[in-house]
N, C-alpha and C positions, 0 to 999 in steps of 0.2 A: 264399288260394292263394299260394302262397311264390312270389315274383320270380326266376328261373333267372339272375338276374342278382345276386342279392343272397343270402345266409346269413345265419345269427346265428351261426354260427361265424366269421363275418369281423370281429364284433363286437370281439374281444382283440386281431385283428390293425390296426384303424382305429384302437383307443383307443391302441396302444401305439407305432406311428406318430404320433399327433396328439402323443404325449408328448413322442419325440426330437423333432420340428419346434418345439416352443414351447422345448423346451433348446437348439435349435440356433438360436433367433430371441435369446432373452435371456441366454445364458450372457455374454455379454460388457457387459452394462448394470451388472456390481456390480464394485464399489471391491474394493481388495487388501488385507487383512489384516495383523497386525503380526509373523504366525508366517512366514504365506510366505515370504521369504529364509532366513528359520534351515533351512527345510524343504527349500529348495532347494540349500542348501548340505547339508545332511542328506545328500540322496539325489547328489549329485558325489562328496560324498567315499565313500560306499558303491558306486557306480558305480567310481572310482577304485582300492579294496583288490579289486571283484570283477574288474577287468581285469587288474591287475598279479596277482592270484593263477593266472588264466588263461593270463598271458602275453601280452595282446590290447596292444602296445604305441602303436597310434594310440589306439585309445579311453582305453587311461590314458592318454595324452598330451594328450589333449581335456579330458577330466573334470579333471585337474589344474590345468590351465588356466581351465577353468571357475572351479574350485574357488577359485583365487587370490584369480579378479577379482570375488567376492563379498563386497562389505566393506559397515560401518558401526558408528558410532558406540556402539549400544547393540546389537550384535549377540554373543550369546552365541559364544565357539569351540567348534566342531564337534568339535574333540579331546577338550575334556572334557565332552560331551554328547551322547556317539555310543551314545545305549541307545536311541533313539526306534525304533518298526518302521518298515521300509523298504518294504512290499508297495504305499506308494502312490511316495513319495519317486525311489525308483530307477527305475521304471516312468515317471516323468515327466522324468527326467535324461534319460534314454535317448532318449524323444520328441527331446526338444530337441536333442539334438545329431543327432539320423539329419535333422530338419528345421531343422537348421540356424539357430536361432529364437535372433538375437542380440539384437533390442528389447523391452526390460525389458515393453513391452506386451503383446507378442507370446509370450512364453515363461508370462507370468503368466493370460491369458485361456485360454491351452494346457491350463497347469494348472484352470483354472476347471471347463472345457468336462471334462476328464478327472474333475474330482469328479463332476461330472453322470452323464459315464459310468459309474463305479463305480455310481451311485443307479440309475441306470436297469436294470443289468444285475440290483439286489438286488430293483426294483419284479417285475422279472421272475419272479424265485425269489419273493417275495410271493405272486402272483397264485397260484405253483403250489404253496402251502401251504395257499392256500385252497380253490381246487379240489378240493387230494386229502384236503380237510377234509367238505368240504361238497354234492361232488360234484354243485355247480351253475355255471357259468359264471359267470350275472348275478352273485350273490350273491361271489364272487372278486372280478371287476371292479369292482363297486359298493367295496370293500375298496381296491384297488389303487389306487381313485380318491381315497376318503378322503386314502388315507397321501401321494399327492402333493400332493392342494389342500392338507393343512396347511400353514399360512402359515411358520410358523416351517424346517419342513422343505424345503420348496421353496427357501427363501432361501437356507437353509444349504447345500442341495445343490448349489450352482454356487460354493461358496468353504471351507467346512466341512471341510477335508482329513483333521481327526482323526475326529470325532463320527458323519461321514457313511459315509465308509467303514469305520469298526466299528461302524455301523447295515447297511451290509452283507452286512459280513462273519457279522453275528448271525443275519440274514435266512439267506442260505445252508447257516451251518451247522445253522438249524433245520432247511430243507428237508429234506437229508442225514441230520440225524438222524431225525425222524420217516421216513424212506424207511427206515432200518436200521429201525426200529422193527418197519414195516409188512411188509417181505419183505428179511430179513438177508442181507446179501450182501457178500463181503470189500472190493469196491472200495468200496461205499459209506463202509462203517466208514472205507476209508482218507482216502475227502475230509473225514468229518467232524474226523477226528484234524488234518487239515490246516489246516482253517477254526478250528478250536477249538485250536490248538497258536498262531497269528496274534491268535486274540482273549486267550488268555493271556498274551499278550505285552503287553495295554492294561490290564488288569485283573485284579484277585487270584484265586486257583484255588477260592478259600470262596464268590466273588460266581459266577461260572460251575458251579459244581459246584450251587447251587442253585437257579441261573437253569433248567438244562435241566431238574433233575429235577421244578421246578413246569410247566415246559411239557408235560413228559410227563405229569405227571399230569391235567393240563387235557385234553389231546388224547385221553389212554385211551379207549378205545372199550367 
């Protein structure tokens, strides 16, 4: 007899809380990377063209600023390295300056905690590829649980700015597209052209153009 206190549909929602709480316990236990400042400089000075194209004259005046007091030694310029995608960079610019996050610790763990988040929200879109695979709960989570205990991927996920979040973005647009696949619908198409116009910005149109059409053929029914 089932406990009117308890479901197994509470099941996704207990596993997927226990996940934000152990992100939210270790994201700040790992070291900083040797990309972080170029990335962070990355996403001021694209913060900085998207204010002054706006007109937003505090916020360019901030990001510029920012922008300045970004230095070092072996640090690549931003001017002649401004191809990188911005979908994490400027998103984590922005944090810092609405919170105001002037200790190099403080801005850098921001950003940690923020890859985490990107992982967390693709674990999510995971789960619900499996589902609409498999049309079983356990067998999803059982899935979703894999993809985070791997060791490598967990680790990555609290500092991994590139790898992680175009492991998300992959996740997503899979979702999207098998959703087009399953019952065609114009918004759908549009997030997929979105998610997939971001990851063609990491990698060639030969590697994605074959990536999807082996997952559709995996997934055919």
């Amino acid at each position: 007899m089932e406990n009117k206190f308890y479901n197994k549909s509470y099941n996704k929602f207990l596993i997927f809380i226990l996940f934000f709480v152990i992100g939210l316990a270790i994201y700040d236990d790992y070291g900083f990377n040797i990309d972080e400042k170029f990335h962070r400089s990355n996403g001021f000075y694209w913060l900085n063209y998207i204010a002054e194209f706006f007109n937003l004259e505090q916020l360019a005046h901030l990001s510029k600023e920012k922008l300045i007091n970004i230095k070092g030694f072996t640090l690549s310029p931003i001017e002649h390295f401004n191809k990188y995608a911005i979908i994490f960079d400027v998103p984590a610019a922005i944090i810092e300056v609405l919170f105001k996050l002037e200790l190099p610790v403080d801005y850098y763990q921001m950003r940690h905690f923020l890859v985490f988040f990107y992982f967390y929200v693709g674990l999510i879109f995971f789960y619900k590829i499996l589902f609409n695979r498999f049309k079983k709960d356990s067998l999803a989570l059982i899935g979703v649980v894999l993809l985070f205990l791997t060791p490598r991927i967990l680790g990555d996920s609290f500092q991994n700015l590139k790898d992680i979040v175009f492991l998300t973005f992959v996740i997503i647009t899979s979702f999207w597209y098998f959703k087009t696949i399953d019952n065609f619908k114009k918004y759908y198409f549009v997030l997929v052209v979105f998610c997939y116009q971001h990851i063609n910005q990491n990698v060639c149109c030969f590697f994605s153009y074959f990536f999807y059409n082996f997952l559709s053929f995996i997934f055919e029914k």
